[in-house]
N, C-alpha and C positions, 0 to 999 in steps of 0.2 A: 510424524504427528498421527499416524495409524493408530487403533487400538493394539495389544501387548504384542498380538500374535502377527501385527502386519496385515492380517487379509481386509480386505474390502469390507467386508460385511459387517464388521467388529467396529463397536462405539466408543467412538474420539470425544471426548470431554475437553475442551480449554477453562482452564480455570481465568477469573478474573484477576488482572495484573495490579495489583497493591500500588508498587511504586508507581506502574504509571499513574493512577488515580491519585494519588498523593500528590504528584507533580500538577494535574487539572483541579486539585483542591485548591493546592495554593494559587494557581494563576486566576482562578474563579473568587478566588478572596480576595486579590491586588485589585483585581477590577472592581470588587463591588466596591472596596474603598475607593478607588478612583472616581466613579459616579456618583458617590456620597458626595466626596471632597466638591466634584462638578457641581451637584445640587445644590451644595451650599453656599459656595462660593465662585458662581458662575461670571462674576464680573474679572475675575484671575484668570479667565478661559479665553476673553476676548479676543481676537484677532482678526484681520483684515478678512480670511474665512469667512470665519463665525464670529459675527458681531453685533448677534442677537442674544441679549442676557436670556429671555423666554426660551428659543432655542436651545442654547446652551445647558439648561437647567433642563429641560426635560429631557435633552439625551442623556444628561447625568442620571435621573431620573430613572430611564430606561435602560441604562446601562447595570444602574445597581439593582432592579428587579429582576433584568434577563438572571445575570452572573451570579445572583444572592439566589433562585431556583435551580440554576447550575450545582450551585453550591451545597443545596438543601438533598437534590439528586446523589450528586459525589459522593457526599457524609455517607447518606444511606447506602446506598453501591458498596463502600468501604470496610461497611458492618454488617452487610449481607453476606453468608457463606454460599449463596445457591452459586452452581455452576457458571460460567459467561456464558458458553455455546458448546450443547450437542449436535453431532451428528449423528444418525444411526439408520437404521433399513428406512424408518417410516418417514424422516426428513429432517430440517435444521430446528432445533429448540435453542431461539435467543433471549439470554435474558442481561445481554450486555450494554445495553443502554437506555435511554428514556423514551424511547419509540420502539423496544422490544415488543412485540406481539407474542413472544411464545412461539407454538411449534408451524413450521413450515412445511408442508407438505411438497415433496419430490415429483408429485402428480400436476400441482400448481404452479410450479417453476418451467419458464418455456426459455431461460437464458441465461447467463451467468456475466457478467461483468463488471469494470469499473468506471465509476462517475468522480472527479476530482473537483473540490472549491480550492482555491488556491494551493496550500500545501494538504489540505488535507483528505484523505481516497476512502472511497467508499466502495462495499459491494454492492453491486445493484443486480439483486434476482427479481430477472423481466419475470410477469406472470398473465394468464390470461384470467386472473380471477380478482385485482385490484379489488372491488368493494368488500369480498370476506377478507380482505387483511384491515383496511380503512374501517369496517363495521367493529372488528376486536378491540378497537383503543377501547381503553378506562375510562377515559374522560373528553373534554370539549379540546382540549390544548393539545394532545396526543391526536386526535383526529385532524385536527388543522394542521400539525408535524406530518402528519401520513399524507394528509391529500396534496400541501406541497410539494414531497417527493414525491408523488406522482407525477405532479406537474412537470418539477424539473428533470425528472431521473428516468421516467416514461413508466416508475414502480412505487409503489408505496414502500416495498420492501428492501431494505439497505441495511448493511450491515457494517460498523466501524469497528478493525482492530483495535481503535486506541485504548480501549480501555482492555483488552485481551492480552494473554502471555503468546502472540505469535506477530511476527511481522504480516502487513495485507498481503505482501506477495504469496507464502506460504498458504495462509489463511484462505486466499482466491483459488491456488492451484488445489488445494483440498477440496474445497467445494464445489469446484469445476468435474473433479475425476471421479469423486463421488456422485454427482450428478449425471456425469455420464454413464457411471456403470449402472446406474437405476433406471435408464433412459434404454442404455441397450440389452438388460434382464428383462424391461418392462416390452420391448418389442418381441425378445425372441418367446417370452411366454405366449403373446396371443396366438390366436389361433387364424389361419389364413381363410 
């Protein structure tokens, strides 16, 4: 996953994976119909659970706003041709999901690893600078995304393969070894 020539220094581009995103289009469409169908016909839903019509409706409710924003996200992602994720000397440039921030500075990164929800892994680059990544969001919904994973990830900043052409394993050992090597150029430049 180097750049052409292999060396360290040279920038790795992953492009964004189509089919995966094809595949979170259509799941992001079942669902919004699913919460539609809930909305509408929440007396069908009942069950010793949930056997609250009101409830039931509003998770439908909730269901088809979250996954119909999912959905509005994906579309766009699919007809976007920018890059998923750079790496290069200066730091990581994400633009692979809906809490992307753009570029990550190698100076801001004090960690590298992974955070998992059920099946699915995330990168979590610790940093000691949380609010300049939290302060980038676009809007009110993206900052509430970033300061949750702070909460739970101990970073604003996370990074998901799924919509990337590379598995997370790969994808993490890249950005580990790159971050080391910028970690130990950046020590043996200083000066004692």
């Amino acid at each position: 996953m180097q750049g052409k020539g292999g060396h360290m220094n040279e920038p790795v581009e992953i492009p964004i994976s189509k089919t995966k995103l094809t595949i979170l289009l259509i799941g992001a469409g079942v669902f919004v119909a699913a919460g539609l169908l809930i909305a509408i016909e929440p007396t069908n839903f009942i069950s010793r659970l949930f056997n609250n019509e009101q409830v039931i409706r509003i998770s439908g409710i909730a269901s088809a706003l979250f996954f119909g924003i999912c959905f509005v996200f994906i579309t766009r992602k699919l007809f976007n041709n920018k890059i998923g994720l750079r790496i290069d000397e200066t730091g990581i440039t994400d633009n692979s999901s809906a809490v992307s921030i753009g570029l990550i500075n190698w100076n801001d990164i004090t960690d590298v690893g992974t955070y998992q929800v059920y099946s699915t892994k995330f990168i979590v680059l610790g940093t000691d600078q949380p609010n300049k990544y939290i302060n980038k969001a676009t809007n009110g919904l993206m900052k509430k995304a970033l300061q949750a994973n702070n909460r739970m990830c101990g970073s604003p900043i996370t990074i998901n393969s799924n919509s990337l052409k590379i598995k997370h394993q790969n994808l993490e050992q890249l950005i580990f070894n790159r971050w080391n090597e910028h970690v130990r150029n950046d020590t043996t430049q200083k000066p004692d």
